[in-house]
Biotite code that builds the C-alpha atoms (Angstrom):
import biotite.structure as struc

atoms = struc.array([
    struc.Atom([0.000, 0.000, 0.000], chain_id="A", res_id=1, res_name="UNK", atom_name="CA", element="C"),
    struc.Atom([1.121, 3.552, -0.970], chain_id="A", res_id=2, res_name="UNK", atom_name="CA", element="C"),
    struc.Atom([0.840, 6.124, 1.825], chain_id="A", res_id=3, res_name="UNK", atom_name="CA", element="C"),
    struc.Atom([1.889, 9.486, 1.884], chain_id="A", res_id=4, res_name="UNK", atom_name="CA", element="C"),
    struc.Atom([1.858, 11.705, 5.125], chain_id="A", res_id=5, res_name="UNK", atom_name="CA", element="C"),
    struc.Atom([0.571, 15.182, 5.281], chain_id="A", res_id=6, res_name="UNK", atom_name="CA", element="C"),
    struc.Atom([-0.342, 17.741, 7.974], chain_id="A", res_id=7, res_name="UNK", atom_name="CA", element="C"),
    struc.Atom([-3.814, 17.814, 8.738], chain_id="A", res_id=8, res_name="UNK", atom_name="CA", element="C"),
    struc.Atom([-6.578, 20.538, 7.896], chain_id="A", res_id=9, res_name="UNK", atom_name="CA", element="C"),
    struc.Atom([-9.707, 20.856, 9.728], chain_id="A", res_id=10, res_name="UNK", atom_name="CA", element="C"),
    struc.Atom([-11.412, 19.211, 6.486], chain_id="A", res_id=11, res_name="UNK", atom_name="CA", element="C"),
    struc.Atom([-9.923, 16.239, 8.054], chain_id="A", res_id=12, res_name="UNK", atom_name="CA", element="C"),
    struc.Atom([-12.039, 16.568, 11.461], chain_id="A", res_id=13, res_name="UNK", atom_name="CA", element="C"),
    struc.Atom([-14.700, 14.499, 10.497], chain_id="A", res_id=14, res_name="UNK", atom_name="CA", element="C"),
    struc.Atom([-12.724, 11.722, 9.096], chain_id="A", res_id=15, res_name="UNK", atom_name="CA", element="C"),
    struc.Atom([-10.439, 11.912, 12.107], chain_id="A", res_id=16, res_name="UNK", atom_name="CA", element="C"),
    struc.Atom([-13.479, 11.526, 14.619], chain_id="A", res_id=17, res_name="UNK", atom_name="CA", element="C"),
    struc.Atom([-15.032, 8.218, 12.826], chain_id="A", res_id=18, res_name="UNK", atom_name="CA", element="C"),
    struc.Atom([-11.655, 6.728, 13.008], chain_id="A", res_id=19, res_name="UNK", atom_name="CA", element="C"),
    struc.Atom([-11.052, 7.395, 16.740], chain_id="A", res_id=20, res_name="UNK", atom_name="CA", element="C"),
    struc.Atom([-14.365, 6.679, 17.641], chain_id="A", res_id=21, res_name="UNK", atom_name="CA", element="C"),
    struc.Atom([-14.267, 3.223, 15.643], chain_id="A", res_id=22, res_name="UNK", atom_name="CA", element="C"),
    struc.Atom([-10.542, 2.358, 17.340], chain_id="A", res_id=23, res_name="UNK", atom_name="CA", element="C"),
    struc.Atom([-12.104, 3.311, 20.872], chain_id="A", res_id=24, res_name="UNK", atom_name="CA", element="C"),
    struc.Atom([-15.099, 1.076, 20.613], chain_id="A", res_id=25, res_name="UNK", atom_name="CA", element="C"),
    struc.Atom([-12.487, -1.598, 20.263], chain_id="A", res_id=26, res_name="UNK", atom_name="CA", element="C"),
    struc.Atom([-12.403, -4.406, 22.835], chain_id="A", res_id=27, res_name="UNK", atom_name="CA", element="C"),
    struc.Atom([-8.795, -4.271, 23.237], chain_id="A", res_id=28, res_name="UNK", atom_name="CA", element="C"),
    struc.Atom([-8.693, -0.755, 24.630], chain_id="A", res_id=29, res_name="UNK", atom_name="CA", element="C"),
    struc.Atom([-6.401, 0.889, 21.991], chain_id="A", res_id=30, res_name="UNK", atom_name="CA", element="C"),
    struc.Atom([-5.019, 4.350, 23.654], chain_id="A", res_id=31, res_name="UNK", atom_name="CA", element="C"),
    struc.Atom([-8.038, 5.349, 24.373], chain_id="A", res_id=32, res_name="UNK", atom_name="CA", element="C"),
    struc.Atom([-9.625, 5.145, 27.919], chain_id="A", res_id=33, res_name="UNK", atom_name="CA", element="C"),
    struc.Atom([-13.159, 4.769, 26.948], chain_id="A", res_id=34, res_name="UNK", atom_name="CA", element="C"),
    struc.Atom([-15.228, 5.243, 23.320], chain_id="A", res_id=35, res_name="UNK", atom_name="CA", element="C"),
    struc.Atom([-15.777, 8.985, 23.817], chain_id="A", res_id=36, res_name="UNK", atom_name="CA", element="C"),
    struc.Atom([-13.960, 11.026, 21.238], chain_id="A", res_id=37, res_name="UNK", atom_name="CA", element="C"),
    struc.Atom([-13.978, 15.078, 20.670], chain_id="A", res_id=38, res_name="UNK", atom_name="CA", element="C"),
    struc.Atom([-16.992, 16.342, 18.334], chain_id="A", res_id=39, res_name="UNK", atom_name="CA", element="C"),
    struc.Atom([-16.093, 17.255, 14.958], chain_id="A", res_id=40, res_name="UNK", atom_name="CA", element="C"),
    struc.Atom([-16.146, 20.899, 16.005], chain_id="A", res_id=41, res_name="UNK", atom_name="CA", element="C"),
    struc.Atom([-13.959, 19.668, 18.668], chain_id="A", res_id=42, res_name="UNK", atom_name="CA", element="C"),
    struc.Atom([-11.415, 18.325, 16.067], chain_id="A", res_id=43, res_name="UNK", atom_name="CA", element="C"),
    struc.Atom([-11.698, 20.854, 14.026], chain_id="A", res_id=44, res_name="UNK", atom_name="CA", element="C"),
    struc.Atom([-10.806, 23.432, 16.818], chain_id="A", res_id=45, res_name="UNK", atom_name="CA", element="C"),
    struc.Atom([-7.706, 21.271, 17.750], chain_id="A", res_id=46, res_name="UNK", atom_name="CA", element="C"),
    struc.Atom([-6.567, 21.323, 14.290], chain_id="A", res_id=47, res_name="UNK", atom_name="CA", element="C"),
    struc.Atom([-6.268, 24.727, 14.036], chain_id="A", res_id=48, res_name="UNK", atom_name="CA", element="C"),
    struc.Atom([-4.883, 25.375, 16.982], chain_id="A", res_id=49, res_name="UNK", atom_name="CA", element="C"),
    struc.Atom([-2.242, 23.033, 16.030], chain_id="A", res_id=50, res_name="UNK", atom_name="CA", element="C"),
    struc.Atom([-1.555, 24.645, 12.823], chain_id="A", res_id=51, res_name="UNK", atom_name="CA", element="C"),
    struc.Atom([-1.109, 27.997, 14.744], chain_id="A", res_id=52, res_name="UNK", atom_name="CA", element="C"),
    struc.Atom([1.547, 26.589, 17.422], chain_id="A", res_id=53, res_name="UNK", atom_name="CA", element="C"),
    struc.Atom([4.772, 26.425, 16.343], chain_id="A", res_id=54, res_name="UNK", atom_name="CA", element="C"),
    struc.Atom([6.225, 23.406, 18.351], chain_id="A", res_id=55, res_name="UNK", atom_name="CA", element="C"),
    struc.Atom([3.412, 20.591, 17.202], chain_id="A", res_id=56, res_name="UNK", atom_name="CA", element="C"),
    struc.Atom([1.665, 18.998, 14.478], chain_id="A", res_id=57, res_name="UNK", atom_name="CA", element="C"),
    struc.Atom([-0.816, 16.803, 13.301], chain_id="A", res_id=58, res_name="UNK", atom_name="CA", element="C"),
    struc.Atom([-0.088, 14.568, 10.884], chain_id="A", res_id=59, res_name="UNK", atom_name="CA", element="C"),
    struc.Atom([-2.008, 12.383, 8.796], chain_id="A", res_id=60, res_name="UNK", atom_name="CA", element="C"),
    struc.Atom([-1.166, 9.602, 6.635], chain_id="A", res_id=61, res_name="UNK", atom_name="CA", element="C"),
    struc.Atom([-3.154, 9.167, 3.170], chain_id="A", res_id=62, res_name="UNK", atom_name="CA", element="C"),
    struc.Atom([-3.597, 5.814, 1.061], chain_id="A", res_id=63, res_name="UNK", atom_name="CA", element="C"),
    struc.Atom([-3.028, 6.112, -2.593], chain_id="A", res_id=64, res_name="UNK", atom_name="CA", element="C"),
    struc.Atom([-7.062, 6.551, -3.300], chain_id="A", res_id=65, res_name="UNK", atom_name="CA", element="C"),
    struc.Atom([-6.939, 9.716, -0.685], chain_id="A", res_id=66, res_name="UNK", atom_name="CA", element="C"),
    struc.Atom([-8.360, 7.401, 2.276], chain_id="A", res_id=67, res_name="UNK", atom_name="CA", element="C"),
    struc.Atom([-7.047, 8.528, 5.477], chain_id="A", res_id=68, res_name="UNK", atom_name="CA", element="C"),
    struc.Atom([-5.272, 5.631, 7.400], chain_id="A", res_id=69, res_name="UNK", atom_name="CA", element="C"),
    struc.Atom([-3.609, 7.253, 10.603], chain_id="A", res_id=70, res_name="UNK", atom_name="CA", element="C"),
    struc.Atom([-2.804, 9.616, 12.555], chain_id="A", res_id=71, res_name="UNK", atom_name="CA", element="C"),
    struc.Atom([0.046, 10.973, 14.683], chain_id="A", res_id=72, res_name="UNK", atom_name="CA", element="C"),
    struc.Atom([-0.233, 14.567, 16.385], chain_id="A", res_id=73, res_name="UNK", atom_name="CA", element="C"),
    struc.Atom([3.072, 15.706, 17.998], chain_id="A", res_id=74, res_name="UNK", atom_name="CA", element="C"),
    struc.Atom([3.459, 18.286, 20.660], chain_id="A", res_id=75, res_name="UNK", atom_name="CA", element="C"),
])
């Protein structure tokens, strides 16, 4: 699989919220404490904010058909 990685814009938000809402409601427990999740104005908020900081980032990485696939945010 092709990915590339790309910072995130608060387009993204929506996408961003299924997928950590869908890895919370995991059994397993994947680093989330429980299934709650930000809103997508939540997300969308964050992003920006991100974007505006100098010292972080959130990245996003894209499959070749434009799917997003992960995420990393750095701070």
């Amino acid at each position: 699989m092709s990915v590339r990685v790309r910072r995130a814009v608060p387009g993204d938000a929506g996408t961003l919220v299924a997928m950590a809402s869908t890895i919370a409601a995991e059994e397993q427990g994947w680093l989330l404490a429980d299934s709650r999740w930000r809103s997508v104005g939540d997300e969308r908020r964050y992003i920006r904010a991100l974007q505006r900081h100098p010292d972080a980032a959130l990245v996003v990485a894209v499959a070749a058909g434009g799917e997003l696939v992960g995420r990393l945010s750095v701070m």
